[in-house]
N, C-alpha and C positions, 0 to 999 in steps of 0.2 A: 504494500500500500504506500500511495505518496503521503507522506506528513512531515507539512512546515510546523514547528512553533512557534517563530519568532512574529510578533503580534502585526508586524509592517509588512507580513508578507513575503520575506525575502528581498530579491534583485530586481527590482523593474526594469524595462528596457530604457527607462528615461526618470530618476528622481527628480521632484520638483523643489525639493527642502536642497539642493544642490547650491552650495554657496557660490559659486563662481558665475553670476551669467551669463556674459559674454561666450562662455563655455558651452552653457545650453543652449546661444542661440546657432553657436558652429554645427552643435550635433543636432539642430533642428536641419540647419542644411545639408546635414551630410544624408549620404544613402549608400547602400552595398550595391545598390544596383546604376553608380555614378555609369555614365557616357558619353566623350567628347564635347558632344552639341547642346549637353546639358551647363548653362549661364549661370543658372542658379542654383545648384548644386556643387555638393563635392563628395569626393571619396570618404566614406567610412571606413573603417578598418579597427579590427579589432584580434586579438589574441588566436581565437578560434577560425577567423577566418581566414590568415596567415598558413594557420598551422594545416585548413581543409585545404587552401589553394596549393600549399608545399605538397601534400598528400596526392591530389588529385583533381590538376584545374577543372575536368569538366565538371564535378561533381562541388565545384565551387560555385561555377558556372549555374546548376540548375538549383542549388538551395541557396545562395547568395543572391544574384539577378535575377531567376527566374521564381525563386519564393519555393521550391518546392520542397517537401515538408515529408519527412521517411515516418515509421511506426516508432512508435515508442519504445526498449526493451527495456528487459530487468535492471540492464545497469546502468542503464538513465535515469531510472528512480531510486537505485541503491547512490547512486554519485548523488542526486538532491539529497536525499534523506539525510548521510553522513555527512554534507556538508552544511547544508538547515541547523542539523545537532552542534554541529562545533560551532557553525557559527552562536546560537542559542548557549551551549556551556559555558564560553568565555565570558558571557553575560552575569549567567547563572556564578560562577566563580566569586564575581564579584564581592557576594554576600557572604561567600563562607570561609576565604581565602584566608583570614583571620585564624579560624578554626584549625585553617588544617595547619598551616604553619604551625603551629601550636604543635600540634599529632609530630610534624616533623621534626621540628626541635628535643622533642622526647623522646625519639628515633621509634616511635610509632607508627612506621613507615605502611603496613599492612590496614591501619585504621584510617592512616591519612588517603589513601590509596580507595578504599572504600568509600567515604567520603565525595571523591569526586568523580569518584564512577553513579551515586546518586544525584548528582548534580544534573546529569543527561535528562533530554526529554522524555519523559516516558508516552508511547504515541497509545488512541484508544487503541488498536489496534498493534498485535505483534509485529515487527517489522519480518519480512522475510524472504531477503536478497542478501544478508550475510553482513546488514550494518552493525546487529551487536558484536559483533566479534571485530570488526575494523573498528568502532568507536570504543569498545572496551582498550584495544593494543594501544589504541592513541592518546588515550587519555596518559598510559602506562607512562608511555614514550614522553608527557607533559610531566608527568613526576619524576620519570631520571633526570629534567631539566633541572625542575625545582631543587632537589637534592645535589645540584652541584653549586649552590649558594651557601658559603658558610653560616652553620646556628646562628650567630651571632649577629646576624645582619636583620634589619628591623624589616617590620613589614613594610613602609611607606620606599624601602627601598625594591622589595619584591614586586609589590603594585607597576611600580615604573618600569622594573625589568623582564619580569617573569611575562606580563600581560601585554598582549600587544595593543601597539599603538595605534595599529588599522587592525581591523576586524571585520572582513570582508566591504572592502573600501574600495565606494566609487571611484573614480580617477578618469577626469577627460583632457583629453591633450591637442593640440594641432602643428602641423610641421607643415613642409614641403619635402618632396621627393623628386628625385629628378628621373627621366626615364632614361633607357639609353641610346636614347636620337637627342638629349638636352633637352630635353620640355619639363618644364615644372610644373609639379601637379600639386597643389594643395591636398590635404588628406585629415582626416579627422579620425583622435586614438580613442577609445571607449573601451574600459576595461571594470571589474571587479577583481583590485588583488586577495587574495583569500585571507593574510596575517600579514603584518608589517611590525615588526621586534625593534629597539632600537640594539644595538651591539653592544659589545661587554665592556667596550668601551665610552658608549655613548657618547659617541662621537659621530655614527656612522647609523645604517640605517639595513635589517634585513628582510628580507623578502622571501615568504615561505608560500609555498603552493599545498593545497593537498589533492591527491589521488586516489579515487579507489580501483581503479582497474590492477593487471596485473603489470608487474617490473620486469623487466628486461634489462642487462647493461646497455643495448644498444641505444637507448631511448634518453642515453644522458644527451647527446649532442641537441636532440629536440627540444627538452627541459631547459636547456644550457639558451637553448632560442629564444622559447618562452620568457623565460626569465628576463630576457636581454630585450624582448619587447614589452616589458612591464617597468621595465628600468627607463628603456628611452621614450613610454608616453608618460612619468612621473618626470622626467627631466624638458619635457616640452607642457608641462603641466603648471599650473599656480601653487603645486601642492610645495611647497619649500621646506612643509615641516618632513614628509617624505624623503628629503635627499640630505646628504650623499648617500646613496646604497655603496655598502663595501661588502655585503656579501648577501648569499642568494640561498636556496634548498628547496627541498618534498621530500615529500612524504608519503608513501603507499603501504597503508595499513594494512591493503589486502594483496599486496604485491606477488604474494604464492598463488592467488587462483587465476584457472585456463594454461598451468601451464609455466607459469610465471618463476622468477629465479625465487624469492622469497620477500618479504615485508621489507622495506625499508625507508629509513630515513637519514637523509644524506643534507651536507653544508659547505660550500665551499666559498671564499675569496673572490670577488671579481677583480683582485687583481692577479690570480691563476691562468692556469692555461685556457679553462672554458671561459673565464670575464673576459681575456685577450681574442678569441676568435668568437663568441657570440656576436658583437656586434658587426661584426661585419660580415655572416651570415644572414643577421635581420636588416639588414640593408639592400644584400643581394636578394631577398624576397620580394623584400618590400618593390625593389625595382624590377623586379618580374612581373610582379601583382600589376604594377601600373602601367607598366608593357603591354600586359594583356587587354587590360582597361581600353589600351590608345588601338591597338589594331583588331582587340573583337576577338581574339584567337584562344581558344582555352580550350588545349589539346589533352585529350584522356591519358591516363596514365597505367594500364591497370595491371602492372606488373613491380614489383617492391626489388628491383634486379640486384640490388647485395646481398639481399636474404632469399630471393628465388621465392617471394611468397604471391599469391595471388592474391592482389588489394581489393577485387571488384566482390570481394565474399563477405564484404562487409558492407557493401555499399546497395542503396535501398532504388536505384536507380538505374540499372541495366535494362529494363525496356525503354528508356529514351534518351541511353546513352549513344552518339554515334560507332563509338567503336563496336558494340553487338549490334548494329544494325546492317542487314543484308539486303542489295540492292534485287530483288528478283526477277529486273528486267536484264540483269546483269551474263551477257554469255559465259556458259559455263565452259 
């Protein structure tokens, strides 16, 4: 079953309590389905839709421009549901965070540990895509955090460090891109980051995704993207209290199912080897994306050829993909 509890509903595709306006009136003009001849418009662009066009332009092509719209499955409503919860805990936290420190400092780690496993929403309804077991590991994974603050350290300093600063945080940005014939395209960034931490030095700023599909190593270079496009629409953004990012992470609770290497959660530096070549990755994207934009052309893909896998087994649009369609006036 799907269940939100946080009382606003979740993400809308447009908050209106959004302080920036100027911001709102760019994403009023933006659109995914931007085209040349269009005056009053511009490009939107957003996280997911980077990551569908890198995947598979034509199938950017018919749910991005053409609006079209696949079934729902299980782990479209196991991904809301876990992330609804965590967004909702960090809330819920708020009030007992007191308490549990408490449990911690007395190395009550099993009480304190219980504690904010009660915290979670409890929905009418059992959940039953395998969110208690991804939100129970996660929470876990928030308590080896807590536990590497010394006793001695007051709450009002845990409040600042433990809890993040963004909490599934809108963020709208605007830039230019340039193609590659030199045309400049204006572009509009819209994103929700999932947690925004500031660093142990609080100086700097981190950026945590969550996941619940399964993990792969192969899937750091994409994360490493992602990431690098939620850094550069926060750096073209008003959001000031969000920057400098010095480092980045995910998280995949349920990183063992379909297959998957196992759970994980990972941290790295951007100024490491993925900070140094993400962004210019999402640049070369971005300037493909707009490419296609200018000449109309968004050629299917449906072969994953470093891993020999077939991409189109996932994708909800093969009867009006052109590459399955056969011409039957076509001599054989």
């Amino acid at each position: 079953m799907r269940f939100n509890p946080n009382p606003e509903g979740g993400n809308n595709e447009r908050d209106s309590r959004y302080p920036y306006e100027d911001m709102l009136k760019s994403y009023d003009k933006s659109t995914y389905a931007w085209q040349p001849d269009m005056e009053d418009k511009i490009l939107r662009v957003s996280k997911s839709s980077v990551g569908t066009f890198d995947w598979c332009q034509q199938q950017y092509f018919l749910e991005k421009i053409l609006g079209m719209r696949g079934d729902e499955q299980d782990y479209h409503i196991r991904g809301s549901n876990v992330h609804d919860a965590v967004e909702y805990w960090w809330k819920a936290m708020e009030d007992v965070i007191e308490d549990v420190w408490q449990l911690v400092r007395e190395n009550k780690r099993e009480q304190a540990t219980t504690l904010c496993i009660e915290a979670l929403p409890a929905p009418p309804s059992p959940y039953i895509f395998g969110e208690v077991e991804q939100l129970h590991l996660w929470v876990k994974w928030q308590m080896d955090r807590l536990h590497t603050y010394p006793k001695e350290v007051d709450i009002s300093t845990i409040r600042r460090r433990w809890f993040p600063v963004g909490n599934e945080s809108e963020v709208h940005g605007a830039r230019i891109v340039t193609s590659s014939d030199g045309t400049d395209i204006p572009i509009h960034m819209k994103g929700y980051i999932d947690r925004i931490f500031l660093d142990d030095d609080e100086a700097g700023i981190v950026l945590m995704e969550l996941k619940t599909g399964k993990w792969k190593d192969r899937k750091r270079a994409d994360m490493r993207a992602e990431m690098q496009f939620y850094r550069m629409m926060l750096e073209h953004s008003q959001h000031m209290e969000f920057l400098p990012v010095s480092g980045w992470g995910w998280e995949f609770p349920g990183g063992g199912i379909n297959g998957g290497d196992g759970p994980l959660w990972d941290y790295e530096s951007v100024t490491g080897p993925g900070g140094r070549y993400a962004p210019k990755t999402v640049e070369k994207r971005l300037q493909k994306l707009v490419d296609a934009h200018l000449t109309g052309e968004f050629t299917p893909a449906p072969l994953l050829k470093k891993y020999d896998t077939f991409k189109c087994e996932w994708c909800d649009f093969m009867h009006e993909c052109p590459f399955w369609k056969v011409d039957v006036n076509e001599d054989s």
